[in-house]
C-alpha positions as a Markdown table, in Angstrom:
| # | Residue | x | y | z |
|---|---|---|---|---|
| 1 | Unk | -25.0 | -94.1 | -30.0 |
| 2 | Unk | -25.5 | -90.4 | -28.5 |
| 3 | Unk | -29.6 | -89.9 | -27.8 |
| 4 | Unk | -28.9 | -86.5 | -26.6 |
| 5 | Unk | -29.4 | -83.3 | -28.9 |
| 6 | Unk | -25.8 | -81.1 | -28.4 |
| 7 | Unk | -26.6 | -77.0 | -26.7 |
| 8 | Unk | -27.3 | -75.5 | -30.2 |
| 9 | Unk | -29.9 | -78.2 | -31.7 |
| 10 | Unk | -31.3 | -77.9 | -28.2 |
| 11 | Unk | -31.5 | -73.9 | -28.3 |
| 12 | Unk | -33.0 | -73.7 | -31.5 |
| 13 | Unk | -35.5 | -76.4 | -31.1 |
| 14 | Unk | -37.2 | -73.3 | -28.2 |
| 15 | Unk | -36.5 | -71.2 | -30.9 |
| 16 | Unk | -38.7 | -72.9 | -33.2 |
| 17 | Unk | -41.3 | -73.4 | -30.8 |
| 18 | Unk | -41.2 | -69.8 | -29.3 |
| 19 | Unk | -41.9 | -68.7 | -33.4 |
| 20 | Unk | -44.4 | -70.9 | -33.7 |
| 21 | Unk | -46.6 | -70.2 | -30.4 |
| 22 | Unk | -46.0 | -66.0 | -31.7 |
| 23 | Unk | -47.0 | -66.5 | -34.8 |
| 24 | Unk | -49.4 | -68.6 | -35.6 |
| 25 | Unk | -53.2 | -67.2 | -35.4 |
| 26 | Unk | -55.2 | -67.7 | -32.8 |
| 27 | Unk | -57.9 | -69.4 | -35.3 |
| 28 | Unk | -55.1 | -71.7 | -36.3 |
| 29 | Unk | -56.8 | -75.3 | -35.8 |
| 30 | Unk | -59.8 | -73.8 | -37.4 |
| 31 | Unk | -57.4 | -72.7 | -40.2 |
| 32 | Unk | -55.4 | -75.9 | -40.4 |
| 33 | Unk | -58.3 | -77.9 | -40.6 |
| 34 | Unk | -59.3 | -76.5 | -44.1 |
| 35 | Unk | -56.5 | -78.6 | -45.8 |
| 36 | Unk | -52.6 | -77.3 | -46.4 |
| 37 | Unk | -54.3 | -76.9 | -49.9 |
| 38 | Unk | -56.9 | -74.6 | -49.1 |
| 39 | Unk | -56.8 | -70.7 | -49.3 |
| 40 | Unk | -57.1 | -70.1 | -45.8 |
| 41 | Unk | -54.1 | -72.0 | -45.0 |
| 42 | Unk | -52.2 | -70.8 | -48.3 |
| 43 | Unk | -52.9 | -67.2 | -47.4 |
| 44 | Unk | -51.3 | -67.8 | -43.7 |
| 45 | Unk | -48.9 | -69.5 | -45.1 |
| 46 | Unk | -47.2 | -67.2 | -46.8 |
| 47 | Unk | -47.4 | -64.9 | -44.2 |
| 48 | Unk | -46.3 | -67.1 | -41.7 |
| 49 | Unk | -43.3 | -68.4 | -43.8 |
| 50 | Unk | -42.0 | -64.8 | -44.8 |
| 51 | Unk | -41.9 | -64.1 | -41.2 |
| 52 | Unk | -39.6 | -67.4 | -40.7 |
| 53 | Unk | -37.9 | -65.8 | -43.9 |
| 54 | Unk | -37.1 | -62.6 | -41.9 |
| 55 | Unk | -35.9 | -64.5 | -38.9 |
| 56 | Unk | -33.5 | -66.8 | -41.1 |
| 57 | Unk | -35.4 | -69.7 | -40.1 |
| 58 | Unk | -37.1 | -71.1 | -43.2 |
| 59 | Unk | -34.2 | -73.0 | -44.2 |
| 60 | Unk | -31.6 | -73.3 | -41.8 |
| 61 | Unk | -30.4 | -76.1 | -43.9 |
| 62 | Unk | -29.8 | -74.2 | -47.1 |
| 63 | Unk | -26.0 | -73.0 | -47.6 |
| 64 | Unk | -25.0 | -69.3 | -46.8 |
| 65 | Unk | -24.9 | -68.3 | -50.5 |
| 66 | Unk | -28.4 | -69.3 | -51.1 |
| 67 | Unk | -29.5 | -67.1 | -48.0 |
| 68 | Unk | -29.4 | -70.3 | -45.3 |
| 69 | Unk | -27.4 | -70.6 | -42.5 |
| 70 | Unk | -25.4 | -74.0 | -43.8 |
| 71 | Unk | -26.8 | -76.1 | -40.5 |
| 72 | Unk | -26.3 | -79.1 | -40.4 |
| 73 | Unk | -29.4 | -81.7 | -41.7 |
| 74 | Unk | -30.5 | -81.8 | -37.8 |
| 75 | Unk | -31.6 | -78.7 | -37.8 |
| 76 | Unk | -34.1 | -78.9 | -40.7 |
| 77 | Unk | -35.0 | -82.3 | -39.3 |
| 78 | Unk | -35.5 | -79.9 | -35.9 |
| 79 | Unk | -37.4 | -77.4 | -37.9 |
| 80 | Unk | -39.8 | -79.9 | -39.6 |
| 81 | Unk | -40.8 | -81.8 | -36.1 |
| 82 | Unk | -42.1 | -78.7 | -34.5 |
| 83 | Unk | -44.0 | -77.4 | -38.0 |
| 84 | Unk | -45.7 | -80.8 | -37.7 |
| 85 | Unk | -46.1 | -80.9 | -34.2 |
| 86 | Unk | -48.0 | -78.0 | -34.3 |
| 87 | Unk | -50.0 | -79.0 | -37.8 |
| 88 | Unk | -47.7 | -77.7 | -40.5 |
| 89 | Unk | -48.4 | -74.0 | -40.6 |
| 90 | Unk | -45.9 | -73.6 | -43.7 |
| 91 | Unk | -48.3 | -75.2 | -46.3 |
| 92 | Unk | -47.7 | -76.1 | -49.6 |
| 93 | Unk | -43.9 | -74.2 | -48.7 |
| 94 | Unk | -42.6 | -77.1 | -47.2 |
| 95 | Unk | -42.2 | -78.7 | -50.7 |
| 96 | Unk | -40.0 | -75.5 | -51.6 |
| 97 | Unk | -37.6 | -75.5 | -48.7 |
| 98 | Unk | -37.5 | -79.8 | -49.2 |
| 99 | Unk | -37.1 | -80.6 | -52.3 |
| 100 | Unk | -38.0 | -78.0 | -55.1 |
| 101 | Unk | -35.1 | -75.4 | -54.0 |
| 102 | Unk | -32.6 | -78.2 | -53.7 |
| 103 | Unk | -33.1 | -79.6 | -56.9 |
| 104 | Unk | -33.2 | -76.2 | -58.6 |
| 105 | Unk | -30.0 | -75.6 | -56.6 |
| 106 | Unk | -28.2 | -78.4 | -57.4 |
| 107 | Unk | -29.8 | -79.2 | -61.9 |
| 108 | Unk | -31.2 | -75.8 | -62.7 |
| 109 | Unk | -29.6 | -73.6 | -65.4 |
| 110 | Unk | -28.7 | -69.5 | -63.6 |
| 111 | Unk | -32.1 | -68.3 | -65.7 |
| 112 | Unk | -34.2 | -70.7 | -63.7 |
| 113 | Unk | -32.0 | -70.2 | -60.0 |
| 114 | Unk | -32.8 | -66.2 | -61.1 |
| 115 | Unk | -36.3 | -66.4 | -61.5 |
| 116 | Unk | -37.6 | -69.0 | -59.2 |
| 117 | Unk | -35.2 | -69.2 | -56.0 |
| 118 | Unk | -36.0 | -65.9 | -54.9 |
| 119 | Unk | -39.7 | -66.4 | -53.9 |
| 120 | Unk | -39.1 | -69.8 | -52.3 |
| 121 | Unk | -36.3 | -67.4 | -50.1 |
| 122 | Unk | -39.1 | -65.1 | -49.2 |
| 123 | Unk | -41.7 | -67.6 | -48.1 |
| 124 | Unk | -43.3 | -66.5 | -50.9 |
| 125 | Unk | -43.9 | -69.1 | -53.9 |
| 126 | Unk | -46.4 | -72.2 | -54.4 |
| 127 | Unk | -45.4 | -74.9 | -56.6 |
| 128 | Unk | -47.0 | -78.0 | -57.4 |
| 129 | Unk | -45.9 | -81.4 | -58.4 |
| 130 | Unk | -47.5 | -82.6 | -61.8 |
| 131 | Unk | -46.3 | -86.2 | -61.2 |
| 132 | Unk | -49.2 | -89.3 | -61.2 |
| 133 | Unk | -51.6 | -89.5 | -64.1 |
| 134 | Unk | -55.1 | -91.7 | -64.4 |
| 135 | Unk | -52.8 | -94.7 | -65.5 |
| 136 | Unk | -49.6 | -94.0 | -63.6 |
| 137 | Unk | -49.9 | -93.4 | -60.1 |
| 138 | Unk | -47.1 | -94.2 | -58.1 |
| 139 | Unk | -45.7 | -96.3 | -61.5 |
| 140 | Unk | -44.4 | -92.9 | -62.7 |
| 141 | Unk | -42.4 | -95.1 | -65.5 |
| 142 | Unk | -46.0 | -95.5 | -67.1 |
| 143 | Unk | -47.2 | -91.6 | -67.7 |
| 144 | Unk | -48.5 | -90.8 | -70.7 |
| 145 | Unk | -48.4 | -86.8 | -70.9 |
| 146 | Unk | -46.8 | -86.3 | -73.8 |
| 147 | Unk | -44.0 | -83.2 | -74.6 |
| 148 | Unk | -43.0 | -82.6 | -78.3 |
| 149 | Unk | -40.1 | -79.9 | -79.1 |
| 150 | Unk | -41.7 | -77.9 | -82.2 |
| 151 | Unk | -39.5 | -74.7 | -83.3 |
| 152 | Unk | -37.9 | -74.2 | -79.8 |
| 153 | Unk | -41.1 | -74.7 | -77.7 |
| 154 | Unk | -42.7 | -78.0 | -76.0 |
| 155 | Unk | -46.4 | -79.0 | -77.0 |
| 156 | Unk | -47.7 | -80.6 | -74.0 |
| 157 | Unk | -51.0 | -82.8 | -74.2 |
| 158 | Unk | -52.2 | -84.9 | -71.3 |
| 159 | Unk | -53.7 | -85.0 | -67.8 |
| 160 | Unk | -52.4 | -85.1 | -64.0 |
| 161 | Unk | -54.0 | -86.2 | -61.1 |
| 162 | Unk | -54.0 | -86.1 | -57.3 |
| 163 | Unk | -52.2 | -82.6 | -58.1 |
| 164 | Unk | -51.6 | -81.2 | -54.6 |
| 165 | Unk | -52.0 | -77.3 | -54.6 |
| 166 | Unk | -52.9 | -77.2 | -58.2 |
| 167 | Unk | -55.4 | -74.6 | -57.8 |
| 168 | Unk | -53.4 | -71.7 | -56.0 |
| 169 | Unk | -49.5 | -72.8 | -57.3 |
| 170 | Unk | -47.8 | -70.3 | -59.9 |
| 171 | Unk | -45.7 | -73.1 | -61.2 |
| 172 | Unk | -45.8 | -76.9 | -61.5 |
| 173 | Unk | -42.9 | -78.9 | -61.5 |
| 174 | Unk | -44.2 | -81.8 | -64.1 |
| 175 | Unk | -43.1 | -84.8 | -65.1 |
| 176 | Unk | -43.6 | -85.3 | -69.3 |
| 177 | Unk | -43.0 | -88.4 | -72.0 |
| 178 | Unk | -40.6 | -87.1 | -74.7 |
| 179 | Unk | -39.6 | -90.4 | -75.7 |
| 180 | Unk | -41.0 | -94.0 | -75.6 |
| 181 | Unk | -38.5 | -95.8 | -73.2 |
| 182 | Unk | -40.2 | -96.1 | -70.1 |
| 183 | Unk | -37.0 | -94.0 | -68.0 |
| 184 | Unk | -34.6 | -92.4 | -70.4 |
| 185 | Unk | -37.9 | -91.1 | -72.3 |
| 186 | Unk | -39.2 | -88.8 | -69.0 |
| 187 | Unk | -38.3 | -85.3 | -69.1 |
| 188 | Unk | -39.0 | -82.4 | -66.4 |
| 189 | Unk | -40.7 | -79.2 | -67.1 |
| 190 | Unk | -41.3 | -76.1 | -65.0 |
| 191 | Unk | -44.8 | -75.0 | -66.1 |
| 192 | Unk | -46.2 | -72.0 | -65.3 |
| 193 | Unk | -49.4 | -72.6 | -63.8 |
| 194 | Unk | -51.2 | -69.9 | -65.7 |
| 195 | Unk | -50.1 | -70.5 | -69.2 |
| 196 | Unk | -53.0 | -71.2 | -72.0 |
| 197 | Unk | -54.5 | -74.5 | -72.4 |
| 198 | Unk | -54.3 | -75.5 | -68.7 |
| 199 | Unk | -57.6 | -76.1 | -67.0 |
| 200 | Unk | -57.6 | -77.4 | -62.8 |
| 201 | Unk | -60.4 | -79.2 | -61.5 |
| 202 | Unk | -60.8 | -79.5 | -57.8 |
| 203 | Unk | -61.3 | -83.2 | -56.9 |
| 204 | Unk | -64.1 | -83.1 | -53.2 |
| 205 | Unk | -62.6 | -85.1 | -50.6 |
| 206 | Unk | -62.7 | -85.6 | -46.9 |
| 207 | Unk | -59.3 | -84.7 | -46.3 |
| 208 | Unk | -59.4 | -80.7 | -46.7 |
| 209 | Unk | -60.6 | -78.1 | -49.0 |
| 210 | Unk | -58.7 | -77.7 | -52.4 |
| 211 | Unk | -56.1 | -80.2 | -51.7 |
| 212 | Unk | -56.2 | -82.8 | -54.5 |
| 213 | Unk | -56.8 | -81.5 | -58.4 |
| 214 | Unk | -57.1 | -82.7 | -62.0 |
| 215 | Unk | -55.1 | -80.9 | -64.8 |
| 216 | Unk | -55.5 | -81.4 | -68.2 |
| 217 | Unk | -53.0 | -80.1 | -70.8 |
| 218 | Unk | -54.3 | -79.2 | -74.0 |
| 219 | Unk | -52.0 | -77.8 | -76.3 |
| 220 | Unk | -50.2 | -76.3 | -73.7 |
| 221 | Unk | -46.5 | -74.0 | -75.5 |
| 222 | Unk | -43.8 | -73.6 | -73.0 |
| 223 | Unk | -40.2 | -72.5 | -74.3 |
| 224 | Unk | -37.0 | -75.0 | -74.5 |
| 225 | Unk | -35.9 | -73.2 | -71.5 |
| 226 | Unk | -38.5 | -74.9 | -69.3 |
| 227 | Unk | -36.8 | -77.8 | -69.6 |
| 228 | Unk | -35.1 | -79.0 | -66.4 |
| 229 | Unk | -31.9 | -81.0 | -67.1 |
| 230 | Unk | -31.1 | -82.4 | -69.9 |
| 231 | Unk | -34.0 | -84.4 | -72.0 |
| 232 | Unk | -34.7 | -87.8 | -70.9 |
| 233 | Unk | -32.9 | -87.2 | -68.1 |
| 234 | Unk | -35.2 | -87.2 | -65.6 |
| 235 | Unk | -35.2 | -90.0 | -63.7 |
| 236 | Unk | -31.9 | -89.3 | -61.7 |
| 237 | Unk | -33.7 | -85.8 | -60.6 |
| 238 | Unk | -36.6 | -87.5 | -59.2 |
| 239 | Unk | -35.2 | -89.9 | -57.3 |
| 240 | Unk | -32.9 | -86.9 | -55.7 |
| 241 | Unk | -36.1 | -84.9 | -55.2 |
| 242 | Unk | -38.2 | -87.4 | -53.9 |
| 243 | Unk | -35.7 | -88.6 | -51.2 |
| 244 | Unk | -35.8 | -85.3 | -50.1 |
| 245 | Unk | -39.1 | -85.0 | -50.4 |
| 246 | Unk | -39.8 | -88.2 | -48.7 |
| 247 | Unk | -37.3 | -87.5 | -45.7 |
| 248 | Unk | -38.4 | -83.9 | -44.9 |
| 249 | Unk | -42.4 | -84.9 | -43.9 |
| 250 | Unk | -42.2 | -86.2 | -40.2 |
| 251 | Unk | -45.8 | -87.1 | -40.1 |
| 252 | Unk | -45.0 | -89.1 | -37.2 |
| 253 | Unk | -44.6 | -85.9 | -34.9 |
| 254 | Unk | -47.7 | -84.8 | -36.0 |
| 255 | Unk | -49.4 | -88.6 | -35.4 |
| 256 | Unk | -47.5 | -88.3 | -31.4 |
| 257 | Unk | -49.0 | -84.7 | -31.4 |
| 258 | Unk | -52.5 | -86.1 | -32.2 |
| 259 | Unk | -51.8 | -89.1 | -29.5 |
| 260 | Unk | -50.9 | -86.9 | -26.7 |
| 261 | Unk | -54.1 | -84.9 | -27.3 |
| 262 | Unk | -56.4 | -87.8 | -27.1 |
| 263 | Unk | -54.6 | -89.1 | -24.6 |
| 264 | Unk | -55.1 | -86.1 | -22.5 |
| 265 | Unk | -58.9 | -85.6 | -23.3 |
| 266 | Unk | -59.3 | -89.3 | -21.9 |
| 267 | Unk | -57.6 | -88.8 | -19.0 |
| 268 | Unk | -59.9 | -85.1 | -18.0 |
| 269 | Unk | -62.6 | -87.7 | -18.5 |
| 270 | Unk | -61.7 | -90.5 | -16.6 |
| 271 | Unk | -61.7 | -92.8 | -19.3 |
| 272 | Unk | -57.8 | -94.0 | -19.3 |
| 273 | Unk | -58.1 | -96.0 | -16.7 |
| 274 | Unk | -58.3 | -99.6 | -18.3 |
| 275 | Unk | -55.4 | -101.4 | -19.5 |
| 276 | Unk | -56.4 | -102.4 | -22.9 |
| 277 | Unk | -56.9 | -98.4 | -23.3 |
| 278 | Unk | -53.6 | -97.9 | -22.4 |
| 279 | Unk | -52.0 | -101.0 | -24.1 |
| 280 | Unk | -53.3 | -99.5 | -27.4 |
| 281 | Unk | -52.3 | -96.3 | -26.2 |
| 282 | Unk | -48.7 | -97.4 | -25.9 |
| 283 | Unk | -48.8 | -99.3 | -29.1 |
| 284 | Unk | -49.3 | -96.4 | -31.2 |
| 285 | Unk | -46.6 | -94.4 | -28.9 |
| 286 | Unk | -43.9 | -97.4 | -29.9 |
| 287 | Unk | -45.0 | -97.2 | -33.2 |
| 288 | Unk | -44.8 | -93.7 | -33.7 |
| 289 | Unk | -40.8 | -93.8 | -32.1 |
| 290 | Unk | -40.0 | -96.2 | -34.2 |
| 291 | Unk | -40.9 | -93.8 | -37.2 |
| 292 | Unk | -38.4 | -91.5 | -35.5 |
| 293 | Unk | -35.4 | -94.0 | -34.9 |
| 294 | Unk | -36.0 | -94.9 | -38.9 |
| 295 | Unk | -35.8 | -91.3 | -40.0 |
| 296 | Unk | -32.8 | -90.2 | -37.6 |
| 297 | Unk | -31.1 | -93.3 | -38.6 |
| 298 | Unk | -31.1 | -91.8 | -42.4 |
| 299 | Unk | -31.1 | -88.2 | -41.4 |
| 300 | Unk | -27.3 | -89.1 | -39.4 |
| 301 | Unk | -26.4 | -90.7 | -42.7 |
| 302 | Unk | -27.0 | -87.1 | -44.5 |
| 303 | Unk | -25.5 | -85.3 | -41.8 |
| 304 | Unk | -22.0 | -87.8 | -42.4 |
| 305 | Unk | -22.3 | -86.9 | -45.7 |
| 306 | Unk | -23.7 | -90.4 | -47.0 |
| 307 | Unk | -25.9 | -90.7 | -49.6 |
| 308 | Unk | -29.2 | -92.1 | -49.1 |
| 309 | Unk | -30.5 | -95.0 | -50.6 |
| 310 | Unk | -33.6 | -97.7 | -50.6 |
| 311 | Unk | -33.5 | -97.7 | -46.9 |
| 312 | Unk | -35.5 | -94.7 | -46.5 |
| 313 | Unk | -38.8 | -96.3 | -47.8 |
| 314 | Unk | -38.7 | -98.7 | -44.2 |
| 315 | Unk | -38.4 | -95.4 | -42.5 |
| 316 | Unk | -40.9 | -93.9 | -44.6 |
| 317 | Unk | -43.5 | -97.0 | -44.3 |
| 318 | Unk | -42.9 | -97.4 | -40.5 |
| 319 | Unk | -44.0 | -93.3 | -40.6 |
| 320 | Unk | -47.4 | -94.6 | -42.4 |
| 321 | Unk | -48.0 | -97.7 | -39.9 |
| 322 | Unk | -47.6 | -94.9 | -36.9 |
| 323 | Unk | -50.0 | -92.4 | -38.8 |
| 324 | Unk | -52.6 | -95.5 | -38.7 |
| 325 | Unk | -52.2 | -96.6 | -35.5 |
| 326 | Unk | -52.6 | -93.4 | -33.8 |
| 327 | Unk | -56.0 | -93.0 | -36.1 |
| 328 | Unk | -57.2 | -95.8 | -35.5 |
| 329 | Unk | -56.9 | -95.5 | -31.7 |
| 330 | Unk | -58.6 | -91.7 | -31.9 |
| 331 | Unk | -61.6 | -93.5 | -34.0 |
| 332 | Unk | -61.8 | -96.7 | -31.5 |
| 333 | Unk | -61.6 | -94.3 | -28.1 |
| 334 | Unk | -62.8 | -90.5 | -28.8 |
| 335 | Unk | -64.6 | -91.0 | -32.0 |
| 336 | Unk | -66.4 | -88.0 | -30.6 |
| 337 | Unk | -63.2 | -85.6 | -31.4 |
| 338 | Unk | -63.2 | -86.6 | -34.8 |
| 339 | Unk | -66.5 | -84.7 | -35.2 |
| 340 | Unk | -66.7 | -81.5 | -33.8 |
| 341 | Unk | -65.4 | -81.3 | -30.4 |
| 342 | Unk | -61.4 | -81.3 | -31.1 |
| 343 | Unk | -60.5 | -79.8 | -35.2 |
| 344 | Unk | -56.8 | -80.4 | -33.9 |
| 345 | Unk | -57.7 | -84.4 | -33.5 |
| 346 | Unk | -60.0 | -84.1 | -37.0 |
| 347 | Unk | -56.8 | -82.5 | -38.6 |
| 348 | Unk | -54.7 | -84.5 | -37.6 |
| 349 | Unk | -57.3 | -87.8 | -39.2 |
| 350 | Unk | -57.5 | -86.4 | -42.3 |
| 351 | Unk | -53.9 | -86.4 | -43.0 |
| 352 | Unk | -53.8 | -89.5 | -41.9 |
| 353 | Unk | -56.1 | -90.8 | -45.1 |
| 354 | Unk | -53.7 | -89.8 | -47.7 |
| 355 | Unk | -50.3 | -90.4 | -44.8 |
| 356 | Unk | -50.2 | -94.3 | -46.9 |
| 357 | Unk | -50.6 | -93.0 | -50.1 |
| 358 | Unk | -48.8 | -88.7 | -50.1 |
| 359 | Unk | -45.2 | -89.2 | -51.2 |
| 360 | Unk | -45.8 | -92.5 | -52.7 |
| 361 | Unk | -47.8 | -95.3 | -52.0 |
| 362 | Unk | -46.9 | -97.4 | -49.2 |
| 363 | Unk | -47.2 | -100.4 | -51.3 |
| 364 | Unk | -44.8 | -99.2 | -53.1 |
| 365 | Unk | -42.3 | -98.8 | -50.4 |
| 366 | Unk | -43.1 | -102.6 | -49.2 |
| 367 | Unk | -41.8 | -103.0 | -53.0 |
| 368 | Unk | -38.6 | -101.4 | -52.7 |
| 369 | Unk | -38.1 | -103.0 | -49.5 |
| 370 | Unk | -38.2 | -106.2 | -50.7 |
| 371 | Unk | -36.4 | -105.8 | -53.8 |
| 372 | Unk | -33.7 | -103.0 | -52.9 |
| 373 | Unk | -33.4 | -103.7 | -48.9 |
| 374 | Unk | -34.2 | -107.2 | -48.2 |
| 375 | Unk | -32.9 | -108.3 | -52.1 |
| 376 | Unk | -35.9 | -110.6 | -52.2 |
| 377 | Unk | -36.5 | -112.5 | -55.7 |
| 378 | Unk | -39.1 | -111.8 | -57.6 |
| 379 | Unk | -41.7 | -114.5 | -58.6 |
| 380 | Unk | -41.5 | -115.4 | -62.1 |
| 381 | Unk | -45.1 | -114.4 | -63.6 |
C-alpha cells in the first residue's frame, strides 16, 4: 500500500494551508471558540467560504458542471484535514459542501437544484438538519413529527431537538412521519426556516454559543414541492447523506491539532519530561492515526468507485475514541489551558463533548459494528 500523497494532492494540500493562514482573522481562536453555531463564526464563515468560492476551492470534489473541479475524493478529504486542523473556519458550510449539495445533486427535482444549489456554490447558504426528536435520538425510525398532504400542501406538527444551527439556517432539511411504518413511512422536507408556525429555542450548553436548538412545528404549510424524493422514501436518502456526512468530519485532525499544542506548551515548561507524560502522550497520538488509517481506508474505497457500507461506523467510532483520548490527556496535564490561557485547547474540548454523540451516537456505531461488520447475533430479549 502507497503512504505517499502523488505532486498534485501534495501541491494543493500548501494550497489549502496558504488560504487558510491569508484568510482567516487574526481574532480567529477567539472567534472559533464561540461555537461553529454562533454568529460570530457564522458571519466569518460566509465570508471566509465565498472567498474559497472565488478560488474554486470550496468543493474541489464537486463535478465541473456543478462549478467543482471533479477531483478525486482525496482532495476533499485534503481540504477537510486542514479546515479542521485549523478549527473549522467554514461553519455550519461544511454540511453543504458534504452532504446537503450531494444529495440535492444526486434526488432533488431541477426546481430545488435551481433554488438551493446556487448559495451553497457561493459559500453563501446555512442549512440545518431537523433529524432527532425528544423520543428519537439517534433511533430516527422512532420520530414522531408528523406531515399530512391537505390540498397540495404538508401540515407539519411536531418538535426537533439538538438542531445544529437552527437559529441562523434559512432552510432545514427535516426528516417527517407520513405514514406509520417505522422506514417506508419517513419522508424528507426542505423547510424553510422562516415559514409561520416555526418557533427555535436556543438550548445553553458548554460547548459554544447557539449551537444546539429546539424547534417546534405547529401548524407549519409547506407546498408538495418540498418534498424531497418520493414519499416514504426516505430512508435510502439518509443513509446516502449521512455516509457522507459521517466521512467528511475528520475530527481526528483537529484532536492531533489540539495534541500537538499541548504538547508544545508542556515542553516551553518543562513539564514533558516523565515517561508516563509521554506514554499518554503517545497513546492519544496512536489513537488519533488510527482514526486516520480508518477513514483513508474508506475514502480509497470512494476514490475506486466502491460504495461504502457499515464499515465506516469503526472508522467513525475510532475518530470518537481519539477525540477522548486527546481530551482527556489536555484535562489530566494542562487543565490550565482549558480555562483561559489557550481558547485554541478550550475549542478544541468542547467539540470533543458532543465528538461521541454529533453525527450519531457512538453507541450506535458499536451497534452497527456488531450487527453489520462483525455479524454478531443478537440476544433474544
Amino acid at each position: 500500500m502507497d503512504f505517499e500523497w502523488d505532486e498534485e494532492q501534495r501541491l494543493f494540500r500548501e494550497k489549502v494551508r496558504a488560504f487558510i493562514a491569508n484568510n482567516l482573522p487574526d481574532n480567529w481562536e477567539d472567534v472559533a471558540g464561540h461555537g461553529p453555531g454562533s454568529a460570530e463564526l457564522t458571519h466569518m464563515s460566509r465570508q471566509f467560504c465565498g472567498a474559497l468560492a472565488d478560488e474554486d476551492m470550496l468543493f474541489p470534489h464537486w463535478p465541473v458542471e456543478l462549478g467543482g473541479q471533479g477531483a478525486d475524493p482525496w482532495h476533499q478529504q485534503i481540504l477537510a484535514e486542514e479546515m479542521w486542523a485549523a478549527g473549522e473556519p467554514r461553519g455550519a458550510q461544511y454540511m453543504n459542501v458534504n452532504w446537503i449539495g450531494p444529495t440535492l445533486v444526486r434526488y432533488g427535482t431541477e426546481i430545488q437544484k435551481e433554488r438551493y444549489l446556487p448559495p451553497i456554490v457561493k459559500g453563501d447558504a446555512i442549512w440545518c438538519q431537523g433529524f432527532s426528536e425528544p423520543g428519537a435520538g439517534s433511533d430516527l425510525a422512532g420520530l414522531r413529527t408528523r406531515a399530512v398532504l391537505e390540498d397540495g400542501k404538508y401540515r407539519i406538527n411536531g418538535q426537533k431537538i439538538w438542531t445544529s444551527y437552527a437559529g441562523l439556517a434559512e432552510t432545514c432539511f427535516m426528516l417527517v412521519r407520513t405514514a406509520e411504518d417505522r422506514h417506508t413511512g419517513i419522508t424528507i422536507l426542505l423547510v424553510p426556516m422562516d415559514t409561520p408556525g416555526i418557533t427555535v429555542r436556543e438550548i445553553p450548553s458548554i460547548i459554544g454559543d447557539g449551537d444546539i436548538h429546539e424547534v417546534f412545528l405547529d401548524d407549519v404549510i409547506v407546498p408538495a414541492d418540498a418534498r424531497l424524493g418520493e414519499e416514504g422514501h426516505a430512508w435510502e436518502i439518509i443513509n446516502y447523506s449521512l455516509r457522507n456526512e459521517r466521512l467528511g468530519i475528520p475530527r481526528y485532525q483537529l484532536a492531533r491539532a489540539a495534541l500537538d499544542r499541548a504538547v508544545a506548551t508542556l515542553r516551553d515548561h518543562a513539564a514533558f519530561d516523565d515517561d508516563s507524560v509521554q506514554i499518554e502522550a503517545a497513546r492519544a497520538a496512536s489513537m488519533c492515526e488510527a482514526a486516520r488509517s480508518g477513514i483513508y481506508a474508506i475514502v480509497s474505497r470512494r476514490s475506486h468507485g466502491e460504495e461504502v457500507g457499515p464499515e465506516a461506523a469503526a472508522a467513525r467510532f475510532a475518530t470518537v475514541m481519539a477525540e477522548r483520548a486527546v481530551s482527556e490527556f489536555v484535562v489530566e496535564y494542562l487543565p490550565g489551558a482549558l480555562a483561559s490561557s489557550d481558547p485554541f485547547l478550550r475549542m478544541h474540548h468542547q467539540r470533543g463533548i458532543v465528538a461521541g454523540i454529533a453525527s450519531g451516537a457512538a453507541e450506535i456505531q458499536l451497534n452497527i459494528i456488531a450487527s453489520s461488520v462483525l455479524q454478531l447475533p443478537r440476544e433474544p430479549r
